[in-house]
N, C-alpha and C positions, 0 to 999 in steps of 0.2 A: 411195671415195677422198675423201679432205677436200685441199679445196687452200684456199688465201687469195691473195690480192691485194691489194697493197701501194699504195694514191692518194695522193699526194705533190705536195707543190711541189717542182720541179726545182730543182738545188740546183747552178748551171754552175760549169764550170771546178775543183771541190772534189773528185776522185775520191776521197782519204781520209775524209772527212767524209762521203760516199755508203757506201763501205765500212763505214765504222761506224752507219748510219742504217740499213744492212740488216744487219748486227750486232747487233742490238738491236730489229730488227723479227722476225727470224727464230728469234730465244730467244722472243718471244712468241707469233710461230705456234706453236713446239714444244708449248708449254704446252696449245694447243688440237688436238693430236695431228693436226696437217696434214704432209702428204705432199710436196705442191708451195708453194712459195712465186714467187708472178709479180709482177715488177715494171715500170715504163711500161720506151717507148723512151729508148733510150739515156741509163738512171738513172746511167749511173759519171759521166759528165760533162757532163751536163745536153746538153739538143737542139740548142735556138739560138744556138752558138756560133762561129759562122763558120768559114770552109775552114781558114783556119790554124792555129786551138786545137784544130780536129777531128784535124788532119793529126798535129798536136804528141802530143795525149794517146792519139791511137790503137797498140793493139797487137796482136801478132799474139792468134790465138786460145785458144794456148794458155802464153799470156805473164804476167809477173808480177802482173797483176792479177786474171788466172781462177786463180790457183795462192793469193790471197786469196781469191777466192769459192768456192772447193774449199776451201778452211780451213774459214770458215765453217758450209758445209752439213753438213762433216764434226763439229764443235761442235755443233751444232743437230739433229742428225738430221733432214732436210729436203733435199729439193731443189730448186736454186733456177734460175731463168728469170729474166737479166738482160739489156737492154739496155746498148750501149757498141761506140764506133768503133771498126771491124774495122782490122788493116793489112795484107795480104796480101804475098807475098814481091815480087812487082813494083811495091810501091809503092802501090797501090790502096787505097784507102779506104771503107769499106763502112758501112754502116748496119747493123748484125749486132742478135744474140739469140743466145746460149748456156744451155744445160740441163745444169748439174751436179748429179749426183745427191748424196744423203746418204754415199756412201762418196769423193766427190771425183773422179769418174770426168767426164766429160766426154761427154755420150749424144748431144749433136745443137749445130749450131750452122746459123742460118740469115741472107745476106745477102738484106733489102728489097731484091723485083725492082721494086715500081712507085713512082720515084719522085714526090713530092707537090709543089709549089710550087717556086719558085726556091732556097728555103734548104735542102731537100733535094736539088736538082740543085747547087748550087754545091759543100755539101762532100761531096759520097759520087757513087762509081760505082753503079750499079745493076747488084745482083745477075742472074749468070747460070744460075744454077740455081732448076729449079722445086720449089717444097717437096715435102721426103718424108715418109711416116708411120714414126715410130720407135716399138719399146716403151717403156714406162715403168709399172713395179709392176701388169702385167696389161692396161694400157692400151694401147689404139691411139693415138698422138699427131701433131698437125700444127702447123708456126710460120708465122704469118705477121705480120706486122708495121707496124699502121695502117691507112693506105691499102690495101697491098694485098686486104685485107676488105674493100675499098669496089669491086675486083671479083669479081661471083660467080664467075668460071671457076675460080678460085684455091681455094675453098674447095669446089667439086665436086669438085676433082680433087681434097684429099683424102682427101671423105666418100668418092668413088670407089675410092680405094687402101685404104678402110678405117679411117677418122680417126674413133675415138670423140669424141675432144677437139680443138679448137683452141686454142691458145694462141696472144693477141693483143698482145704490150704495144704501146702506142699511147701516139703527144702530141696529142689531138686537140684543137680550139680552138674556141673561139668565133667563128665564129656555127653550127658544125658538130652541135652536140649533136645532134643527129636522128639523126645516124649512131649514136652512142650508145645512144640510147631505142630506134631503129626498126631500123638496118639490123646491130645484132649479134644483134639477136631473130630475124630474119628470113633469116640464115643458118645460125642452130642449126636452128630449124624446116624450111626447105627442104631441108636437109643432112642432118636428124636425127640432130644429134649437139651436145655441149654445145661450147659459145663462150664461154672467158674473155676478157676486153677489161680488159686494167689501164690507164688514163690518169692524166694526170699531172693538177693541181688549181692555181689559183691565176697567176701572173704570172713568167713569164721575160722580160727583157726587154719586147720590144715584143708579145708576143705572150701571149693569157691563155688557159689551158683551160680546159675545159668539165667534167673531173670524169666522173661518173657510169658511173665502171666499175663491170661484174658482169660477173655468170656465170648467161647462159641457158643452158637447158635444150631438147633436142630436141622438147620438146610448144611451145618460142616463149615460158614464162615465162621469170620471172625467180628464180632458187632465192637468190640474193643483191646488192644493189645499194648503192653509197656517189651521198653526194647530191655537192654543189659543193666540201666540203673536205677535207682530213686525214682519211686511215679504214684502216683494214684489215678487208677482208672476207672472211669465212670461207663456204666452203659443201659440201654431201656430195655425190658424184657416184656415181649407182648403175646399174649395167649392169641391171637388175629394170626400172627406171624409163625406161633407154634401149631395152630391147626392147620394152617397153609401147608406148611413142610408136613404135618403127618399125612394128611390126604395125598401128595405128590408122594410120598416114600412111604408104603408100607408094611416098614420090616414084622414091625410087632404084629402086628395082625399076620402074615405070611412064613409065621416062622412054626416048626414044626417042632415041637420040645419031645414031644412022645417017640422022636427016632436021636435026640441026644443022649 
């Protein structure tokens, strides 16, 4: 399976203009015959934009705005993995990620359970459900989103359910990149299974990112990486390649839960 990942400078408050920057990022994954397209957290209306624009621009999940990124994927032949403020029927505001596939279907959608800093506690509740593994084109899949990769239990449970892939979109910043370099390598490999991390690049606001999303692989490389700016990365993900790496490493199978 080929997927790509979309590094961007955050683009706040413009959800039209975000619409059309993955409009025109996604005819050019198709070109390169990719399956998934992943983009940072919350690419519709940029991160850093306080409780109020968050509260303002957020919708439900299957609201006028997914029913443009179902347009889309459905144009492109791709499916795509977008961040964008959730708004749930009581009012709740969430940190989400939704997965549209290439016929416009709607396969999974995930609310961030750990929130990060005070600008993630001001404007989003924190998700109450623990990630699930969905299908996707043969794939095992799991969302989680930033931070929550930054703890292991989240990502065992779930290589544990069966997660070939993780899918990561993230805003991660400066002076974090090590999370980048070190700690998405080191969850594909403990987990043995591949780890997308799409981040955002460049300057919102008060806050600057750090860049350097990929896509490790269960042996702990890197099968593809963007450095500090603007990129779309492409990379193959092969089940040959992933049962290699688990038979050489077998954490899962050799791990003892009954003494955690």
């Amino acid at each position: 399976m080929r997927i790509a990942l979309y590094q961007c400078q955050s683009q706040p408050l413009d959800v039209e203009g975000n619409l059309a920057r993955l409009q025109a990022r996604a005819r050019e994954a198709a070109q390169w015959d990719v399956e998934l397209l992943v983009l940072p957290e919350m690419f519709l209306s940029g991160y850093n934009i306080g409780a109020g624009v968050a509260r303002n621009l957020a919708q439900a999940s299957e609201g006028a705005n997914a029913e443009q990124v179902a347009q889309i994927a459905q144009q492109s032949g791709l499916a795509i993995l977008y961040g964008y403020p959730e708004l749930d029927e009581q009012g709740n505001v969430y940190n989400s990620v939704q997965l549209i596939d290439r016929t416009g279907t709607r396969l999974g959608n995930y609310r961030k359970t750990h929130l990060f800093g005070d600008a993630d506690r001001a404007m989003f509740s924190a998700g109450e459900q623990a990630p699930a593994v969905f299908e996707f084109n043969g794939w095992k899949l799991g969302l989680l989103i930033c931070y929550d990769l930054e703890f292991p239990e989240n990502a065992r449970r779930l290589a544990a359910a069966g997660a070939e892939l993780i899918l990561v979109p993230t805003a991660n910043m400066v002076p974090y990149g090590f999370i980048a370099e070190v700690t998405v390598r080191s969850r594909a490999f403990e987990n043995q299974c591949y780890v997308a991390y799409a981040n955002y690049c460049g300057k919102e606001m008060d806050f600057e990112y750090c860049g350097l999303s990929s896509i490790a692989g269960a042996d702990g490389q890197q099968i593809a990486k963007a450095g500090r700016d603007e990129a779309l990365i492409v990379g193959t993900l092969d089940k040959a390649t992933l049962a290699s790496a688990r038979s050489a490493f077998t954490y899962l199978n050799d791990r003892r839960p009954d003494l955690y």
